[in-house]
Structure formats: structure tokens, C-alpha cells
C-alpha positions as CSV (number, residue, x, y, z in Angstrom):
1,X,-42.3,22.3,-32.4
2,X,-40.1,24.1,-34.5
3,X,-38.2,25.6,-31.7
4,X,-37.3,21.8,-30.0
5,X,-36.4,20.3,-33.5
6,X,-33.8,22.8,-33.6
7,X,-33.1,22.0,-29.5
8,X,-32.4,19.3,-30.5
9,X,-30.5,18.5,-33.7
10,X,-28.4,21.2,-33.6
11,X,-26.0,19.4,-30.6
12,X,-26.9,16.5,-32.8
13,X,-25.1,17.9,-35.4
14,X,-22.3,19.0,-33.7
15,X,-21.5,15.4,-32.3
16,X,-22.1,13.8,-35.6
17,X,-19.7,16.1,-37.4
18,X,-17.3,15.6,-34.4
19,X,-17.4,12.0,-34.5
20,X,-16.8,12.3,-38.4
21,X,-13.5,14.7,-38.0
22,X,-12.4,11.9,-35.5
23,X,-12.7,9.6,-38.3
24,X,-11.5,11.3,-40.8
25,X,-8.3,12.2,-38.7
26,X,-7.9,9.4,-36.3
27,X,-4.3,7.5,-36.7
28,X,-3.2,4.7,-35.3
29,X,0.0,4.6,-32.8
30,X,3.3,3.5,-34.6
31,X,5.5,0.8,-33.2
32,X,8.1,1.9,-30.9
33,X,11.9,1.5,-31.5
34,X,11.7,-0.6,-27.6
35,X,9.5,-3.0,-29.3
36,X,10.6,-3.4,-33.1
37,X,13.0,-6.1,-32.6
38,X,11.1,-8.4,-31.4
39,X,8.5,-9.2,-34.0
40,X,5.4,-10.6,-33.3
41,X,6.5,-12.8,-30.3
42,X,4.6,-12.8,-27.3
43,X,6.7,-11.4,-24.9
44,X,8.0,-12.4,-21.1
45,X,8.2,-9.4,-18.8
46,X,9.6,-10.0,-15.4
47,X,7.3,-7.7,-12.8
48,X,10.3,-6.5,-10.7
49,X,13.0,-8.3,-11.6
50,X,10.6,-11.5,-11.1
51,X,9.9,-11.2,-7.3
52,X,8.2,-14.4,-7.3
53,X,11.5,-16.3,-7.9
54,X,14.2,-13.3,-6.1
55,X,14.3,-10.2,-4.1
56,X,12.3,-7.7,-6.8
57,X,13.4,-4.2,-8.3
58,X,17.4,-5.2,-7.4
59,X,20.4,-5.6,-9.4
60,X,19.8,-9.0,-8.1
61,X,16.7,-9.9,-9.4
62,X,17.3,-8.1,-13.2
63,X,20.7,-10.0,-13.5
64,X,19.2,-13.3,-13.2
65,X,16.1,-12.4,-15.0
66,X,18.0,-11.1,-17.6
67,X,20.0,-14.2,-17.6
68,X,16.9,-16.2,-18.1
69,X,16.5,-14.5,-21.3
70,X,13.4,-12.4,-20.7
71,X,12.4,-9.9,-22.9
72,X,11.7,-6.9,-21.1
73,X,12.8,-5.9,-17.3
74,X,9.8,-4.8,-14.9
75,X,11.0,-2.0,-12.5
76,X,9.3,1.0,-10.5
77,X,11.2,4.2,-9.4
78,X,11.0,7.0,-6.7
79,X,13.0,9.3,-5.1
80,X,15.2,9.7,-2.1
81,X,15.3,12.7,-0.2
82,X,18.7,14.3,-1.8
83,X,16.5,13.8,-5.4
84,X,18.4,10.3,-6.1
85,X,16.2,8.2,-8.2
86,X,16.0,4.7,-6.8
87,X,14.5,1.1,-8.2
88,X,11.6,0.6,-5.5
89,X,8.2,-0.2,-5.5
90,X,6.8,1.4,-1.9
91,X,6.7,4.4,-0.7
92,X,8.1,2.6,2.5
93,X,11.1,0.3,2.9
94,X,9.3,-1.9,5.5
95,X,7.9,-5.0,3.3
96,X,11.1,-5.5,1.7
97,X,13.9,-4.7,3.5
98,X,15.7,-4.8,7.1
99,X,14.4,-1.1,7.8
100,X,11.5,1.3,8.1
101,X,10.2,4.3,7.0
102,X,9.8,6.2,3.6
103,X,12.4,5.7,1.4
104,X,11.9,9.7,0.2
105,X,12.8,10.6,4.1
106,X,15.9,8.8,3.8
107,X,18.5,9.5,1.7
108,X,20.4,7.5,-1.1
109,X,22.9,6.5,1.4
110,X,20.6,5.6,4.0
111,X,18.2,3.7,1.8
112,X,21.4,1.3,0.3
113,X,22.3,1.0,3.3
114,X,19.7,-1.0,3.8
115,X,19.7,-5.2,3.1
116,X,16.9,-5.3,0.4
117,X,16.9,-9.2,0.5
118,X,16.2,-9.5,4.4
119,X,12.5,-10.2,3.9
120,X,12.4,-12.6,0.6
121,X,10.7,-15.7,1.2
122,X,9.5,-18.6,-0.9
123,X,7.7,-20.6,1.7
124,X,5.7,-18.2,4.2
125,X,8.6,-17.0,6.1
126,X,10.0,-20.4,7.0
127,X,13.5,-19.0,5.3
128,X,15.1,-16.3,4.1
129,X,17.5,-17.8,1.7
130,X,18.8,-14.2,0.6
131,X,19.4,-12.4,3.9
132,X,22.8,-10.6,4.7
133,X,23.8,-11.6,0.8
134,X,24.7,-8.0,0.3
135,X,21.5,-7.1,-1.8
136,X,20.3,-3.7,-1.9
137,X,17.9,-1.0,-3.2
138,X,19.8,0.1,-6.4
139,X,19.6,3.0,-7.9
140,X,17.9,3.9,-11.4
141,X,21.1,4.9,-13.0
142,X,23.0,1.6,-12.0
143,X,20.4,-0.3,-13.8
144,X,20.6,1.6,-16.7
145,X,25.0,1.1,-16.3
146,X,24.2,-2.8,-15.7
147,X,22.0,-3.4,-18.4
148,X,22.0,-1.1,-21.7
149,X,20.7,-2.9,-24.0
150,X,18.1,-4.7,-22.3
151,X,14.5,-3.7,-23.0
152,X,12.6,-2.1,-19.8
153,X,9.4,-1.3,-18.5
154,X,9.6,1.8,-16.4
155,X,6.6,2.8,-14.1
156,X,7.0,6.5,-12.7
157,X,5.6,5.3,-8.9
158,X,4.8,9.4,-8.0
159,X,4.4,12.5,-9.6
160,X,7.4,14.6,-8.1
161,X,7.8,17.4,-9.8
162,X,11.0,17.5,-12.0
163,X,11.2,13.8,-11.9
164,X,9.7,13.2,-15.6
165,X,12.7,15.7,-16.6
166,X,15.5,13.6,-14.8
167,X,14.3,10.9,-16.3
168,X,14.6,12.0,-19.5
169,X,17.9,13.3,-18.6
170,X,19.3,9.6,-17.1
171,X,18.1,8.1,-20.3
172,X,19.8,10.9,-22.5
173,X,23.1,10.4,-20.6
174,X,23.0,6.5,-21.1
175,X,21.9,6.4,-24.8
176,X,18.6,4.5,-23.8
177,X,15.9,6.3,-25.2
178,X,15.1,3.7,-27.6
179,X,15.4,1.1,-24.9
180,X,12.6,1.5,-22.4
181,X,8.9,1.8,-22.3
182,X,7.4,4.2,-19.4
183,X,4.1,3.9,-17.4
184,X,2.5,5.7,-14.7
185,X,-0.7,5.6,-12.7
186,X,-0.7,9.2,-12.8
187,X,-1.7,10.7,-15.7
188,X,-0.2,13.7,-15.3
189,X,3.5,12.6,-14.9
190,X,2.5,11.0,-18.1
191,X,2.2,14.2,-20.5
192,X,4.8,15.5,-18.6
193,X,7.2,13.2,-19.8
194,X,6.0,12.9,-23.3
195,X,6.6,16.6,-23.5
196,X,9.9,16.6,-22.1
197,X,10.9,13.3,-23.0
198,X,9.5,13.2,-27.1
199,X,10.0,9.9,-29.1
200,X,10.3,7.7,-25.6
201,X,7.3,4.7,-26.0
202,X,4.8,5.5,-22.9
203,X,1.6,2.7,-22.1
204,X,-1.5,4.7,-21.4
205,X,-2.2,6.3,-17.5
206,X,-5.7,5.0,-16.0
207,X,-7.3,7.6,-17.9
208,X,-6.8,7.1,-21.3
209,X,-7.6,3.4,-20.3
210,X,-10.9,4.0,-19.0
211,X,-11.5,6.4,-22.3
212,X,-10.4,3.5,-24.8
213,X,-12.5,1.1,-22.8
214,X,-15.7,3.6,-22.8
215,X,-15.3,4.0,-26.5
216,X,-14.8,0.5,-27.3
217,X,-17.9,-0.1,-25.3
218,X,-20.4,1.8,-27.6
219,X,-18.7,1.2,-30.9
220,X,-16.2,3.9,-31.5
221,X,-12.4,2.4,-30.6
222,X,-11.9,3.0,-33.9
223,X,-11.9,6.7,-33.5
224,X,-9.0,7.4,-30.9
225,X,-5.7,8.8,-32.0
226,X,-3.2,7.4,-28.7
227,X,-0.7,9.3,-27.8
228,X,0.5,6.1,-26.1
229,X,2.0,3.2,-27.8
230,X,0.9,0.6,-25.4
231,X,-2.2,-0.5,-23.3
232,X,-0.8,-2.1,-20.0
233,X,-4.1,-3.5,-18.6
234,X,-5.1,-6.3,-15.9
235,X,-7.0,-9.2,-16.9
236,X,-10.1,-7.7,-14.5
237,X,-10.4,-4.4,-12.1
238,X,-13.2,-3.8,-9.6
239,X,-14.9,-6.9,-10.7
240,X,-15.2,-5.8,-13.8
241,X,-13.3,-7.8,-17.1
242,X,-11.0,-5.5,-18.7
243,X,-9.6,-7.6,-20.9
244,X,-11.8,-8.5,-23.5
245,X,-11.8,-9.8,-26.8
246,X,-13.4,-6.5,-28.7
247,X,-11.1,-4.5,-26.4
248,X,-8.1,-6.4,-27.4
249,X,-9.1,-6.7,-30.9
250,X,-9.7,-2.5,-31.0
251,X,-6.6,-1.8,-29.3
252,X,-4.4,-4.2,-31.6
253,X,-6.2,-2.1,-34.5
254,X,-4.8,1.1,-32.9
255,X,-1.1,-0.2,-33.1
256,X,-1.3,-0.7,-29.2
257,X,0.9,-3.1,-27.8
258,X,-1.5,-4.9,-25.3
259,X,1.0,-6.4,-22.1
260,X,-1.2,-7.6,-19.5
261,X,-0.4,-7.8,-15.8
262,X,0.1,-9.5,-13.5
263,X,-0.4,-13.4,-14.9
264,X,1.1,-15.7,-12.6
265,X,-1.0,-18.8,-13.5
266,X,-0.3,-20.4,-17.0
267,X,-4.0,-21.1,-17.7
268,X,-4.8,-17.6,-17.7
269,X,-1.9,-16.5,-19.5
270,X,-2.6,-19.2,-22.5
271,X,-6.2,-17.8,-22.5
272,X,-4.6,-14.2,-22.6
273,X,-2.2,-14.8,-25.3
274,X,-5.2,-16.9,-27.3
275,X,-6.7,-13.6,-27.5
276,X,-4.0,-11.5,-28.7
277,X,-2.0,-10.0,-26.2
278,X,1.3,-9.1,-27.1
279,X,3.1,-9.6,-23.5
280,X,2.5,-10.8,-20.3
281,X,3.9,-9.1,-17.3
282,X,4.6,-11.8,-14.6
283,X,6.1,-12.8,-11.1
284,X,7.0,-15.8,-12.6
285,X,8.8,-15.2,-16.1
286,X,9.5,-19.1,-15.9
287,X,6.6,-19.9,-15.8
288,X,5.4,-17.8,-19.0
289,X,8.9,-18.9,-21.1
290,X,7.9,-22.7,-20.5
291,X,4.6,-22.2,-21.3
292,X,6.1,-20.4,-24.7
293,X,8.3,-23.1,-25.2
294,X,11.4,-21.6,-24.8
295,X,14.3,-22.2,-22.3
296,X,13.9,-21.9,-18.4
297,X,17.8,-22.6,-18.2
298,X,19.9,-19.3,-16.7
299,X,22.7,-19.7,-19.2
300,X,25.0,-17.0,-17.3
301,X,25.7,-14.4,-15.2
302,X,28.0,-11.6,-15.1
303,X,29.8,-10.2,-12.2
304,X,27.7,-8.7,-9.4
């Protein structure tokens, strides 16, 4: 009897004095220099550019967004096949351009080459309003040259190696480190960057999600340290709900800002934002600035 006792307090122990050290050392995240500025505003982030409203992930699509007065721009990147990093949410070219293929078979010339308004559409395919207008896949760097002071959401769309360092290098070279807010799916490219790339605001990859959401489940939120200053989480994912109100409340506790995507319909993104969340990532950043109250007027637009 003896024997078991000691079976089985002594891993007993060792979780309850783990769980205490968590406590004891467990910080919150501090607010990022990308987010300081704007208070506590909910904030409007146009998913793409907005690629409800215009061609997304082009020069296009951020100028006008931008124009609407959004907060943050939305925008994925990849690479070509000479290493150029490019604004582009598939791997392929197909859905939303004139050609086919991968865009990291075809080079940066090849891929610009390209009209990256041919297949935009706002009623089914009946027209194509932005065909042969001279839109095209821009590259990451342009973006950062078009718009350097505008806050961005950056989601690293593969986990090439060396492409967390050039980066980190494009934003070095543009004074921008304090202006962007980077994502991934993979987890991986994630501590990569942070370790190359210290002091730029990340959101948290799928795994750190699901170990925030496990935690919060059984009581202990409280305990993680992020290493992440935002949680960028859908309203629901597998049929499960993500997004609920102990999560939100636990991550808001941790200093996480909690941008949810992507909230098209203004009922949910009232019921979001009556919650807590701090942004709302959208195809429709009209629809989300109404909704706030504030100006669906594009007030201007610089050259193209």
C-alpha cells in the first residue's frame, strides 16, 4: 500500500509543483509597437486587400482599402522560383488570375506578367469589371514601398527555408519592424522568425492555439507565458466553437490581442466584438466600419 501511495503522489507532486512555478513565473504578453496607437478601438482588417469588394493581395486592393481608412492591411506571401517574395494567397495562380500553375515554378517576371484581376467577380461570373485594367501580383517589397506606415497583417503562406530571414531582412531595409504583425499556419516558420526577426509582434501558429484552448478548458489559461502577442482565431473550426467567452476573457488577461477571422456578416461581428475581441479580419471592411460607425467614404487615392 505503501509502495502505490508513493506510485502515485510522487508524479502528483511533480505536476503540482510544476503548475505552481508556472504560476509563480507566468507573464502576460506586452502590447506590440503595431498595435499601440490605436487604443482600445476595435479594429477593421481588410482580409487581402478586401477581396470581397476588389481583386485581393494587389496594390489594387490595399490602395483602396487603405483609402477607406482601415486599420490594418490583410496580405499572404510566397515565393517565386528566383526566391522573389510575392503578395499571394495560393500556391497556384489559377483562381485568380489569367494563368496557371504554381506561382513558385514561375518566376517573378512570369508571375507579373500575369493579369491578377482577370477572374474578380461580384455577381457569379456575370462580369469582370477589372479585367485587362493592368492589375497584377505585386511583390512583398512594393507593398512595403507603397505603404509604410500602414499597419499590416503578414501571414508566412509556406515554410521555405530562409524565407523567415528575408523577411526580416525586407522589413529591416524599409524601417517596418514596428509596423506589421506576422502569422503562420506553420508553427515552425513561426520560432524561426521570432528568432531571427526579435521584437516583430507574431499571432500564435495552430499550436499554441490549441494549447491556450486546452488550458483554458480545464482552468489553467492563466498559467501560459505567450511568446505571441496575438490570438488570430475563427469564430468556430471543425464544428467546434473557438471563440468563446472564457477563451476570450483568458486570452484578453494574457495581453493577447484577439482579431477574429473571417466575419463577413455584421451580426456575427456585433456578437464578436460584444465579447471582447479586439479586431475583426473581413472580406468586407465596409461592412465592419459601418457597423462601427465610422466612414465608408474612400476619401482618396494616390497614384497607381
Amino acid at each position: 500500500m505503501k509502495r502505490f501511495a508513493r506510485f502515485f503522489l510522487a508524479p502528483l507532486f511533480l505536476v503540482v509543483a510544476a503548475l505552481l512555478a508556472l504560476a509563480l513565473t507566468s507573464s502576460p504578453a506586452e502590447r506590440p509597437g503595431v498595435l499601440a496607437g490605436f487604443g482600445d478601438q476595435p479594429l477593421v482588417i481588410a482580409h487581402r486587400g478586401g477581396r470581397g469588394l476588389w481583386p485581393e493581395n494587389t496594390l489594387f486592393a490595399f490602395e483602396r482599402a487603405a483609402a477607406l481608412k482601415v486599420d490594418m492591411l490583410e496580405m499572404d506571401v510566397r515565393r517565386t522560383r528566383d526566391g522573389q517574395l510575392v503578395v499571394l494567397h495560393d500556391p497556384r495562380v489559377d483562381r485568380t488570375t489569367n494563368g496557371n500553375g504554381k506561382v513558385a515554378d514561375l518566376t517573378l517576371a512570369e508571375a507579373q506578367a500575369l493579369d491578377a484581376g482577370y477572374r474578380w467577380s461580384a455577381d457569379g461570373g456575370e462580369s469582370h469589371p477589372y479585367r485587362g485594367q493592368g492589375i497584377r501580383i505585386p511583390t512583398f517589397e512594393e507593398v512595403l514601398e507603397r505603404f509604410p506606415e500602414q499597419p499590416k497583417v503578414v501571414e508566412i503562406k509556406v515554410p521555405d527555408v530562409g524565407m523567415e530571414e528575408q523577411l526580416c531582412a525586407l522589413l529591416d531595409k524599409h524601417e517596418q519592424r514596428e509596423r506589421v504583425l506576422v502569422g503562420s499556419f506553420y508553427e515552425r516558420s513561426l520560432k524561426r522568425f521570432r528568432k531571427v526577426c526579435p521584437g516583430v509582434a507574431t499571432s500564435a501558429g495552430p499550436t499554441s492555439v490549441r494549447l491556450l484552448v486546452a488550458l483554458n478548458w480545464v482552468g489553467l489559461g492563466s498559467l501560459v507565458s505567450p511568446s505571441y502577442q496575438a490570438l488570430q482565431i475563427p469564430e468556430s473550426s471543425g464544428g467546434l466553437q473557438v471563440a468563446t467567452d472564457s477563451l476570450m476573457k483568458t486570452a484578453l488577461q494574457r495581453g493577447l490581442a484577439v482579431q477574429m477571422w473571417t466575419i463577413n456578416e455584421q451580426p456575427a461581428m456585433r456578437h464578436l466584438l460584444d465579447m471582447g475581441a479586439n479586431g475583426l479580419i473581413t472580406d468586407y471592411p465596409d461592412r465592419a466600419l459601418q457597423l462601427l460607425g465610422r466612414s465608408t467614404r474612400i476619401t482618396s487615392l494616390s497614384e497607381q
